[in-house]
C-alpha positions in Angstrom: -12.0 -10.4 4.8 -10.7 -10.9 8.1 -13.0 -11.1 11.5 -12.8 -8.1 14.0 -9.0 -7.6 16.0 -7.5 -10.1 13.2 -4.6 -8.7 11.4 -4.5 -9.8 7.8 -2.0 -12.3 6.1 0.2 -9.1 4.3 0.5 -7.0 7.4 1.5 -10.0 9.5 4.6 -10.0 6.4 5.5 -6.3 7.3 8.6 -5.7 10.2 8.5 -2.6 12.6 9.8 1.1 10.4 8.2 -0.4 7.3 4.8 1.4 5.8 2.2 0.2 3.5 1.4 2.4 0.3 -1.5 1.1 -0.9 0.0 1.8 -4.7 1.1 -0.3 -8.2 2.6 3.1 -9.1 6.0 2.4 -9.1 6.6 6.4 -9.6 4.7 7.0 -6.7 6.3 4.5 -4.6 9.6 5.3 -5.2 9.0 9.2 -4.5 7.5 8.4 -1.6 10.6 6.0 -0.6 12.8 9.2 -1.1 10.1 11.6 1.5 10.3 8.9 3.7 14.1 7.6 3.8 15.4 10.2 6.3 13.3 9.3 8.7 13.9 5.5 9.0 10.4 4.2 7.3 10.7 2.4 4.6 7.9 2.0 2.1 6.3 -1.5 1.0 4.5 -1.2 -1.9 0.8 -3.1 -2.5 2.7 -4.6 -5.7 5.5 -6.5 -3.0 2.9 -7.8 -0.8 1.1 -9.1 -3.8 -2.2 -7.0 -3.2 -4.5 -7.1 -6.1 -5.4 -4.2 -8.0 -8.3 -2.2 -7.5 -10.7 -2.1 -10.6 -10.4 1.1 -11.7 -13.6 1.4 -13.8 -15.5 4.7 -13.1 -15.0 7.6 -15.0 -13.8 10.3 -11.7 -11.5 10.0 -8.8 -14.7 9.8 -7.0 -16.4 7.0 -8.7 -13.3 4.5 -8.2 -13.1 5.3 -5.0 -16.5 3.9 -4.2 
């Protein structure tokens, strides 16, 4: 974890008009990548900046995102 007004190691990697979607769904992603191509964004997905996974282990939306 990085200390207070520290930007961490994968943002530092991202260049201005690019977004992170915190997402392994590649479906996802590249939907989003279609919403957001008009506009000049592009999407960077958790999967390019190597991001780990979140364990997924609760049984409800609610649980894994605890």
């Amino acid at each position: 974890m990085s200390g207070e007004g520290e930007v961490p190691q994968a943002i530092r990697k991202l260049a201005p008009g690019k977004l992170v979607i915190a997402s392994h769904n590649e479906g996802k992603v590249r939907e989003i990548r279609a919403l957001l191509a008009p506009f000049g964004i592009e999407p960077v997905s958790a999967a390019e900046l190597d991001l780990p996974e979140p364990d997924e282990t609760g049984t409800t939306f609610v649980a894994n995102a605890e």
